[in-house]
C-alpha positions in Angstrom: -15.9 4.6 -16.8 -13.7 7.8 -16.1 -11.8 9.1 -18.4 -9.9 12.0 -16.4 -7.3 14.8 -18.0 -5.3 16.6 -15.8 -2.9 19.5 -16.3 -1.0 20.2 -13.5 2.2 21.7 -12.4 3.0 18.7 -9.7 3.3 15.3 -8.2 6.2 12.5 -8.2 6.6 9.2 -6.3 9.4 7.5 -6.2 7.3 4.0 -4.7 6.5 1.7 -7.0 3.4 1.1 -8.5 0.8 -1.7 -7.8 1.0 -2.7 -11.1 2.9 -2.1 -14.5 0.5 -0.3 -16.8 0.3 -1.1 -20.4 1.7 1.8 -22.4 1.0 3.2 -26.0 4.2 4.6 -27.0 3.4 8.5 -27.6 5.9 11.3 -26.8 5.1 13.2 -23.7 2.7 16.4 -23.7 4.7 19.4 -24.2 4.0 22.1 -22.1 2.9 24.1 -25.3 0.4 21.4 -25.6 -0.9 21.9 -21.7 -4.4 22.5 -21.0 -4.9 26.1 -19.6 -8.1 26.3 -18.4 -10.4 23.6 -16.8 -12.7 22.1 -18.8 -15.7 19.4 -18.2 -17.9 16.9 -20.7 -20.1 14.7 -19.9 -21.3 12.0 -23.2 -24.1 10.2 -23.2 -23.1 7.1 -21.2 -21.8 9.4 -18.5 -18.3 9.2 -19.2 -16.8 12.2 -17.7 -13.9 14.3 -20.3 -12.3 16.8 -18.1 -8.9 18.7 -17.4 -8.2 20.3 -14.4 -5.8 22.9 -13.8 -4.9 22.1 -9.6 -2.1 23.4 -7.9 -0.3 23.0 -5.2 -1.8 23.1 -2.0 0.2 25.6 0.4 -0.8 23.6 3.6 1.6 20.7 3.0 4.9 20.9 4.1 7.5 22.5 2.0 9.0 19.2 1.6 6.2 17.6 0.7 5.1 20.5 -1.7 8.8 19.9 -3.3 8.1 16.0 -3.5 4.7 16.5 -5.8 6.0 19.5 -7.8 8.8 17.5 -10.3 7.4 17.3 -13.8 7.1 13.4 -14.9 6.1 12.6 -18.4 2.9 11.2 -19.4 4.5 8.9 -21.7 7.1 6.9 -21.3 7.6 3.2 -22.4 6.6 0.1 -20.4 9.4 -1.2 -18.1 9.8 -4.7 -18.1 9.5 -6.7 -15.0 13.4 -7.6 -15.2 14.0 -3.6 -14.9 11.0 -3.0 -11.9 12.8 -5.5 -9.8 16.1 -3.7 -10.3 14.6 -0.6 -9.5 13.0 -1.4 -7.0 15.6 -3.3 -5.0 17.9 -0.2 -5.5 15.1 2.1 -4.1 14.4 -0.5 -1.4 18.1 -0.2 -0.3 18.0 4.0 -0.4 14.7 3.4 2.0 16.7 1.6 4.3 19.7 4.0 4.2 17.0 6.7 5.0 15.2 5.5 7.3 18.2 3.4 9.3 19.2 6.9 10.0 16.4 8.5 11.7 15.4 4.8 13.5 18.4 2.5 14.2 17.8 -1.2 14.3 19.0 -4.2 14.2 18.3 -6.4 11.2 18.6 -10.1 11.0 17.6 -12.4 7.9 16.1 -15.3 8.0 13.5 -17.9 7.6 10.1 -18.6 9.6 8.1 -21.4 8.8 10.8 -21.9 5.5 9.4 -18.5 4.3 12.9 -15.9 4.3 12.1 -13.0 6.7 13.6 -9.6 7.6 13.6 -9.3 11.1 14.0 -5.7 12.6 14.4 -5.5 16.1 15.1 -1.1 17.6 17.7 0.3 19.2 15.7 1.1 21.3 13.0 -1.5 22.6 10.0 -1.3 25.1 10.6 -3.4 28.5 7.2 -4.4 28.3 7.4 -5.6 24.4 9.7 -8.4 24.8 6.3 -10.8 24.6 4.6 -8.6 21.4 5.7 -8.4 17.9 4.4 -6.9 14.7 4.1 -9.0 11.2 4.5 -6.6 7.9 3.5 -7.7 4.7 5.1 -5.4 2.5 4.4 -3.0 -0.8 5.6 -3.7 -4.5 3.1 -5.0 -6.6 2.6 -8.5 -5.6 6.6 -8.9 -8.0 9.2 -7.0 -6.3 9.9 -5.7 -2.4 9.4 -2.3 -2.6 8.3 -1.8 1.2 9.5 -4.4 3.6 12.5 -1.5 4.7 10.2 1.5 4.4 7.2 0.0 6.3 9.2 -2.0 9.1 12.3 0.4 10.1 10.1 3.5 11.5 7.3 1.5 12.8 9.8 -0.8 14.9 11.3 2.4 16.2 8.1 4.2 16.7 6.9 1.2 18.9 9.5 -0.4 20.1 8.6 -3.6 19.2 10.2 -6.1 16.8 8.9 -5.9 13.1 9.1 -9.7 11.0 8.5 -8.8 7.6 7.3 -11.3 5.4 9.7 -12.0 2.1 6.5 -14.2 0.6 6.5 -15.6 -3.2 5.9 -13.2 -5.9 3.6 -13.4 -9.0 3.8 -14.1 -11.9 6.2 -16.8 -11.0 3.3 -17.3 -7.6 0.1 -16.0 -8.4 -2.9 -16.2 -5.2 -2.8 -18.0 -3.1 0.7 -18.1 -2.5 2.0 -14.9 -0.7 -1.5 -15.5 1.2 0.0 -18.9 1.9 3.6 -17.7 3.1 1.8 -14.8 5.7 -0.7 -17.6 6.9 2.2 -19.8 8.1 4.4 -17.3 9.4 1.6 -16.2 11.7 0.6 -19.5 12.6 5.0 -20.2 13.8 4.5 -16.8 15.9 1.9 -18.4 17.6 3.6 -20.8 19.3 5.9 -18.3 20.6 3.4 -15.2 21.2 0.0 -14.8 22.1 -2.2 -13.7 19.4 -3.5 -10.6 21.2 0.2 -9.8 21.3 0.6 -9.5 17.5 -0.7 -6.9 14.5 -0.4 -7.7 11.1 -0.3 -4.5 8.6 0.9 -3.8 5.3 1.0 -0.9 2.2 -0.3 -1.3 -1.4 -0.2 -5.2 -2.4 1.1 -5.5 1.2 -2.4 -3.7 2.9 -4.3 -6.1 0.4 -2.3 -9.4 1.7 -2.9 -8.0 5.0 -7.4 -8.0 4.3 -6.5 -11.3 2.8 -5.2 -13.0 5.6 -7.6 -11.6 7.8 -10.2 -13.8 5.9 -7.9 -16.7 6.0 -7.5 -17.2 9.1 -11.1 -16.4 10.2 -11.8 -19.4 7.5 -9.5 -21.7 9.4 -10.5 -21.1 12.7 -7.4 -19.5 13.6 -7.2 -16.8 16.8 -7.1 -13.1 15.4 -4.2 -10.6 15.9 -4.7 -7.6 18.2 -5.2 -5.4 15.0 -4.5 -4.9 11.5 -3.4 -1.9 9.6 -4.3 -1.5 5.7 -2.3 1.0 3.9 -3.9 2.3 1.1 -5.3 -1.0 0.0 -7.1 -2.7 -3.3 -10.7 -3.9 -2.1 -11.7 -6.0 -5.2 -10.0 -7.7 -8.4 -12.9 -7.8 -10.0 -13.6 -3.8 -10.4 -11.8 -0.7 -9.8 -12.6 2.3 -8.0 -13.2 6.4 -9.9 -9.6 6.9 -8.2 -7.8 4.3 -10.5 -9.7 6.5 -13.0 -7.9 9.9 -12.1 -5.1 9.2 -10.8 -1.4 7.6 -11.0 0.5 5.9 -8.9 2.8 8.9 -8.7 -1.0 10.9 -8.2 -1.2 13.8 -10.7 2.0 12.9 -12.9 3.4 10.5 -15.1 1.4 8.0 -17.2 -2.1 7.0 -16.9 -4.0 4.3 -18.9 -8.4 4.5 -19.0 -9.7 1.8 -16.8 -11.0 -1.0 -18.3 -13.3 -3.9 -17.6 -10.9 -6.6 -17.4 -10.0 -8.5 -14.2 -6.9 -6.1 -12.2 -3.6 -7.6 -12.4 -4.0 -10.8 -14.2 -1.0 -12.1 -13.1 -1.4 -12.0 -9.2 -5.0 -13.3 -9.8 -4.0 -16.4 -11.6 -6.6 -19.0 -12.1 -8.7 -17.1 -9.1 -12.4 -16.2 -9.6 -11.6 -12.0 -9.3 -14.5 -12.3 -6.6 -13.5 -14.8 -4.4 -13.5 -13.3 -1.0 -9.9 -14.2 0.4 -8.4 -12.6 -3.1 -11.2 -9.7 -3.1 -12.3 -9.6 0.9 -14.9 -6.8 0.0 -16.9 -10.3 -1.1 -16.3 -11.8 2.2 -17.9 -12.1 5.7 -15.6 -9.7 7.8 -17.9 -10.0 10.8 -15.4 -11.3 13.9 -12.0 -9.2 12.3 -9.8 -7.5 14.4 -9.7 -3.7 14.9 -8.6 -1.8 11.8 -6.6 1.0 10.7 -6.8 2.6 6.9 -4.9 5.1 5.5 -4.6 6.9 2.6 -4.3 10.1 0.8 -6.3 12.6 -1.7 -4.3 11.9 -5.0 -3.7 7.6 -3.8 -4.9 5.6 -7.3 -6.4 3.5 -4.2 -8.3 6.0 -2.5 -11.8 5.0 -3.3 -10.8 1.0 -2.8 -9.5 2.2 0.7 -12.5 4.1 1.5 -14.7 1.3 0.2 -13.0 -1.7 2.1 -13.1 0.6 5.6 -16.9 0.7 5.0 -16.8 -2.4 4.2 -15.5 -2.9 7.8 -17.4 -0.5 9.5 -20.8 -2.2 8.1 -19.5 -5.8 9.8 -19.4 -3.8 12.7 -15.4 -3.5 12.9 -13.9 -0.6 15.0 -12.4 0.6 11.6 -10.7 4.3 11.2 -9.5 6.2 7.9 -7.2 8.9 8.0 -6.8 10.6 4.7 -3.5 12.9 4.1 -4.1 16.0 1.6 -3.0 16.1 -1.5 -0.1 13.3 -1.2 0.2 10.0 -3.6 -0.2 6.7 -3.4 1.7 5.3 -0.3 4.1 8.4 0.1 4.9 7.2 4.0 7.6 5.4 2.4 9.6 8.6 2.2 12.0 9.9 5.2 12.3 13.1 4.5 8.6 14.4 4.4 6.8 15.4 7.6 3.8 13.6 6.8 5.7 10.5 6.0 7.0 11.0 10.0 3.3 11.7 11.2 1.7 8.9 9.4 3.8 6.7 10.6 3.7 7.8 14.4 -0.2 7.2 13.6 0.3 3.8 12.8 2.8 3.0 15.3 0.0 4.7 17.8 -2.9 2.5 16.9 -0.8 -0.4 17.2 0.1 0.3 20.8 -3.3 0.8 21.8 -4.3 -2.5 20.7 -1.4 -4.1 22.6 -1.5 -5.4 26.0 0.2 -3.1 28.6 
């Protein structure tokens, strides 16, 4: 185990995180009470005691070096599950005021396979895309919808291809396999209507991990593979967590930040799963066979390391795998309109996708 301390003048998210942390009610470090000077201990079991003093990095945009700068406290009291849904339906309708703007579409909701959908077709769409369409499995912790706006508006613009995102069942009233479920049958209604090689599948945070999942799925039922997937800054096991989980947030250098522990990850997705079975955990699995694959991530993502370790993972079965890794940014930060990286990474994913679509 970790146990990292940072001091920092930066970093703020305002996606939601993976998972609602267990707090100890403490008041916030004051800055009187700020570590100065960096510092480093190592015990005898190899637990590492540090603080780091890490600023800014001048490379980023200014509007990304504005969006880690605001000062969040490292203590604060747990928010209920009632309240995260709240939020995060209120931030999910900012994301598509935002992005809406920059990338009009049309949106139509409805069901697919009796799973409720959010279909988003672009102004402006491809002549030759009529016969392709892309399947998003969105963000928000495996209990809310914090992505299915900010991951399907820009990339159905950026492609010109219709995006179906998945509104699949939620823990803890649905723990695995459910949402795993839901995506499964949606894909296997799209086949009768597109050819496989005509379809990705991609997601961000619980949404990149539903997207690994399914991959296994459907190689376990015999099912033809999608042109491609993309995995957004993804979890590769339930049973362990990566030194990133260790150091940092989900808002990356700010806000609130619990030691690991040994217990299985986010109890209530995992239900009565074993944490290593390899659809829930696909690091476990055979991935020999998947589709092409796309990771991406960023230096202060919580999920770094567990996006690093599942595109080895890939690379190893002999996947064409690629990992781009954005400076200095938090966990899943694409979500925000107004940042330049948030445009390029996007236009990355939109890229791959198109490359691994028929012409």
């Amino acid at each position: 185990m970790r146990l990292f301390s940072i001091a920092v003048a930066c970093s703020s998210i305002l996606t939601i995180p993976l998972v609602i942390a267990q707090q100890t009610p403490r008041q916030p470090t004051s800055a009187s009470e700020a570590a100065n000077r960096d510092s480093s201990y190592i015990d005898s079991k190899g637990t590492a005691h540090i603080t780091r003093i890490v600023p800014v990095p001048q490379d980023l945009s200014p509007e990304a070096q504005k969006f880690i700068s605001p000062s969040v406290p490292d203590e604060a009291p747990a928010e209920s599950l009632e309240q995260r849904r709240k939020h995060t339906d209120e931030w999910s309708l900012r994301a598509n005021a935002m992005w809406s703007k920059l990338c009009p579409n049309k949106m139509e909701s409805t069901t697919i396979a009796g799973v409720p959908v959010r279909a988003f077709t672009p102004a402006t769409m491809r002549a030759d895309a009529r016969d392709q369409v892309l399947i998003n499995l969105h963000g928000g912790g495996f209990n809310s919808d914090s992505g299915s706006y900010a991951e399907s508006i820009p990339i159905a613009s950026y492609t010109g291809i219709k995006v179906v995102a998945v509104l699949y069942r939620l823990a803890p009233e649905h723990p695995f396999p459910d949402a795993v479920d839901d995506a499964v049958a949606v894909y296997k209604e799209l086949l009768k209507t597109y050819k496989p090689d005509h379809i990705v599948v991609y997601g961000t945070s619980a949404g990149a991990v539903l997207t690994a999942e399914m991959a296994v799925k459907l190689k376990q039922l015999s099912l033809p593979m999608p042109a491609a997937l993309g995995i957004f800054s993804t979890l590769d096991s339930f049973a362990r967590m990566g030194d990133s989980w260790a150091m940092y947030s989900l808002r990356g250098l700010a806000g609130h930040l619990e030691p690991p522990d040994a217990e299985v990850h986010d109890s209530y997705y995992v239900g009565a799963a074993a944490p290593k079975d390899p659809v829930l955990s696909p690091i476990y699995a055979d991935l020999h066979g998947l589709p092409p694959a796309l990771f991406i991530t960023s230096g202060r993502d919580a999920l770094l390391s567990s996006t690093a370790n599942l595109h080895r993972a890939y690379l190893r079965a002999g996947i064409d795998a690629r990992l781009v890794v954005f400076d200095a940014l938090p966990h899943a930060f694409w979500y925000q309109a107004q940042l330049p990286e948030s445009i390029e990474a996007n236009h990355i994913m939109a890229d791959f996708f198109l490359r691994h679509l028929p012409k």
